[in-house]
C-alpha distance (Angstrom), angle and dihedral (degrees) to the residues before:
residue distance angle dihedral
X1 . . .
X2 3.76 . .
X3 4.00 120.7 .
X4 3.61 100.6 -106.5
X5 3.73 87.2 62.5
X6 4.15 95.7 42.0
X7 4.08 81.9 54.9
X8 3.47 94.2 48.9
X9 3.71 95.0 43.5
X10 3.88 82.9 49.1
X11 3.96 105.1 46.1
X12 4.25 85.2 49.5
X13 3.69 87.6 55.4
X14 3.45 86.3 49.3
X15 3.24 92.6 48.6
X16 4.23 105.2 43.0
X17 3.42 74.4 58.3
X18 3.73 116.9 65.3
X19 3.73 77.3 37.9
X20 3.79 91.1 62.0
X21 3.66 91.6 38.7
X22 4.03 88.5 51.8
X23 3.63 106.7 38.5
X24 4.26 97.0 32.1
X25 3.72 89.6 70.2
X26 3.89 98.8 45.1
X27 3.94 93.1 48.7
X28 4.32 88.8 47.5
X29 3.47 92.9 53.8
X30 3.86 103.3 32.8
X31 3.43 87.9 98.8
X32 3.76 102.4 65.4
X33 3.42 112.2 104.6
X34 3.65 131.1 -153.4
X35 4.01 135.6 52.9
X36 3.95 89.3 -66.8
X37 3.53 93.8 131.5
X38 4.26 88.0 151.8
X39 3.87 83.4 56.5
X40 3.72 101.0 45.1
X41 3.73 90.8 50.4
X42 3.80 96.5 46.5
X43 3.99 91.6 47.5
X44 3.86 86.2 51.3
X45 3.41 94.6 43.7
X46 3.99 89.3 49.3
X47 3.50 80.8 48.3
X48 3.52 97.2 55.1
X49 3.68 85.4 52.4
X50 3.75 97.3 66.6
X51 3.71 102.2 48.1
X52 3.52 93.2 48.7
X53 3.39 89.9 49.7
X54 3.96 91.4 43.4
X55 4.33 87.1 51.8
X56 3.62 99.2 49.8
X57 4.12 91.6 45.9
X58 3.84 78.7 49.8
X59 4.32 87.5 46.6
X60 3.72 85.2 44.3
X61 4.33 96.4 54.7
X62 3.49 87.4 38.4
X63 4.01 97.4 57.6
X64 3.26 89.8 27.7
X65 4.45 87.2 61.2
X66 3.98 86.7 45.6
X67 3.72 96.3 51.8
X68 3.80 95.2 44.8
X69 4.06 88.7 48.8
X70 3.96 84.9 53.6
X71 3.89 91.0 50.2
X72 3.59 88.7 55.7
X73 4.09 97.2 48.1
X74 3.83 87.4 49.7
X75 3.99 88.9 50.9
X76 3.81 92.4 54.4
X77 3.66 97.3 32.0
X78 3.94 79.4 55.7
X79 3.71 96.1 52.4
X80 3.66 93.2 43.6
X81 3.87 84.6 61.8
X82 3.39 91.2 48.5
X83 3.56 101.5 51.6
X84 4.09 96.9 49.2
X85 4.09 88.1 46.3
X86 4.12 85.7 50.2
X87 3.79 87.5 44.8
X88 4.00 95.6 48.6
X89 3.88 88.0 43.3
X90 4.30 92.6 52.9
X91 3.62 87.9 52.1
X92 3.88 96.3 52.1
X93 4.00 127.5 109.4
X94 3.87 88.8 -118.2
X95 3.31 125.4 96.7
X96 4.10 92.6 -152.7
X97 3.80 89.9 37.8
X98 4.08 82.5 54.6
X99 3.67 99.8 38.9
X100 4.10 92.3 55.5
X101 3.69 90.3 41.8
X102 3.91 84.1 63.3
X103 3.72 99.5 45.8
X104 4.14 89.6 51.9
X105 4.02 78.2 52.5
X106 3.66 81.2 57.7
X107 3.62 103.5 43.6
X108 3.88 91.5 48.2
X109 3.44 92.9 47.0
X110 4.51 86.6 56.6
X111 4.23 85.3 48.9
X112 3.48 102.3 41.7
X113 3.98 117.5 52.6
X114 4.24 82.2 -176.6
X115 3.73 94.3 57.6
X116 3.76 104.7 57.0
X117 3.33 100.7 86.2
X118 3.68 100.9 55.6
X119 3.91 84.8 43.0
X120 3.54 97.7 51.8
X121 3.90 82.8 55.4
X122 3.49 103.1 48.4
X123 3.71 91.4 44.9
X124 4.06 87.3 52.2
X125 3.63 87.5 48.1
X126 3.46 93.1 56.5
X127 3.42 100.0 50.4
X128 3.88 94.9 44.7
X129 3.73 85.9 56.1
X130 3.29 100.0 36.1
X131 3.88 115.4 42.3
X132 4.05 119.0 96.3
X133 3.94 113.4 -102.4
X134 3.88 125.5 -145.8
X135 3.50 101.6 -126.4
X136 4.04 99.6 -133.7
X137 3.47 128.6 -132.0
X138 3.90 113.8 -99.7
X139 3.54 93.2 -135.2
X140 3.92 92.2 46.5
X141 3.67 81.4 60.2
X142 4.09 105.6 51.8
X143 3.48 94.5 64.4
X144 4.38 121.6 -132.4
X145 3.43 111.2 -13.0
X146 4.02 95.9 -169.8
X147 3.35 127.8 30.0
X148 3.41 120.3 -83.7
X149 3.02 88.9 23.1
X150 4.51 114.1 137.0
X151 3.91 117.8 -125.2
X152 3.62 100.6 -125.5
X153 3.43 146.6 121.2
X154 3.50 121.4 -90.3
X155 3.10 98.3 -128.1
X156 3.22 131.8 17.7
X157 4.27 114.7 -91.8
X158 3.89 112.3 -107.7
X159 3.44 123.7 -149.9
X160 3.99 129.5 -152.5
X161 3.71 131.4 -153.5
X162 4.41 91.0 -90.8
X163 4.22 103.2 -128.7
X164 3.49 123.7 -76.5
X165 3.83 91.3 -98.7
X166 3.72 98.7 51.6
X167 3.72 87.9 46.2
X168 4.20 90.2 49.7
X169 3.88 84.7 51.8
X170 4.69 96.6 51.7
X171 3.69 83.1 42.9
X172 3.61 103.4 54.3
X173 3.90 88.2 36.4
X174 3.81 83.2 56.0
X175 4.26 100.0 50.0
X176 3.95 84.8 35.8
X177 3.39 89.2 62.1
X178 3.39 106.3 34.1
X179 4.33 90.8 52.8
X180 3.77 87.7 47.5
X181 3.87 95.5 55.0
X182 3.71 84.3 47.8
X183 3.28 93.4 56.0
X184 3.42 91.2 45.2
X185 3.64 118.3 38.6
X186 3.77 116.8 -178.6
């Protein structure tokens, strides 16, 4: 809607109602007989009283409707920001840089009920792409070779402590989750 339409809309609001204000009272109390011009006035003056009170409370919802629908633009608008500096920040070189760009992941994903699925993802992503791999033994991975022979490893697998950004990532997967469910029990 473009503003010269919002200020017309506005000045015939404005307009119906000094109208209503005006001719309201004079219809009410057009039926009082009599030369009680003192009581005429003060019954259209208490009148008066009521519709304007009745319009402003009606001013009041209305604002009142426009202001919370602003609140609750900002709040996304302020996510959205959020979630593309958290993004940028998971893809950087540095491990710090990384590690924080995860825990805003995590934060978000507490706030905003709508964004946990794409930040469960992302978060998954990362760690598929980004956690060290053993590289396995050929052998390990043909299976017996004589008969008798056990399918096994050779040796036994070792694991190391993953990095601290991997780590960052299972554990907010892990609270993420967890809060969600609780929020949302089947």
């Amino acid at each position: 809607m473009s503003l010269f339409w919002i200020v017309i809309l506005i000045l015939g609001a404005a307009v119906v109602g000094f109208l209503a204000l005006w001719l309201i009272p004079k219809v009410q109390v057009s039926g009082i007989d009599g030369d009680a011009a003192a009581v005429k006035f003060d019954k259209e003056n208490e009148a008066r009283k009521t519709i304007a009170q009745i319009l402003g409370g009606a001013v009041l919802l209305i604002g009142l409707y426009f202001t919370w629908q602003q609140v609750t633009i900002s709040q996304e608008g302020q996510i959205t920001e959020r979630f593309t500096r958290a993004t940028d920040q998971i893809g950087s070189n540095t491990l710090e840089v990384r590690v924080g760009g995860i825990y805003a992941f995590q934060r978000i994903a507490v706030e905003s009920e709508e964004d946990y699925g794409s930040i469960v993802q992302i978060l998954t992503a990362f760690v598929r792409e980004n956690a060290p791999r053993e590289e396995q033994n050929e052998k390990d991975l043909e299976g017996p070779q004589r008969e008798g022979e056990q399918i096994g490893f050779s040796e036994p697998p070792v694991f190391s402590e993953p990095p601290a950004d991997i780590k960052a990532a299972l554990l907010s997967l892990v609270t993420i989750s967890q809060q969600y469910r609780s929020s949302n029990p089947p």
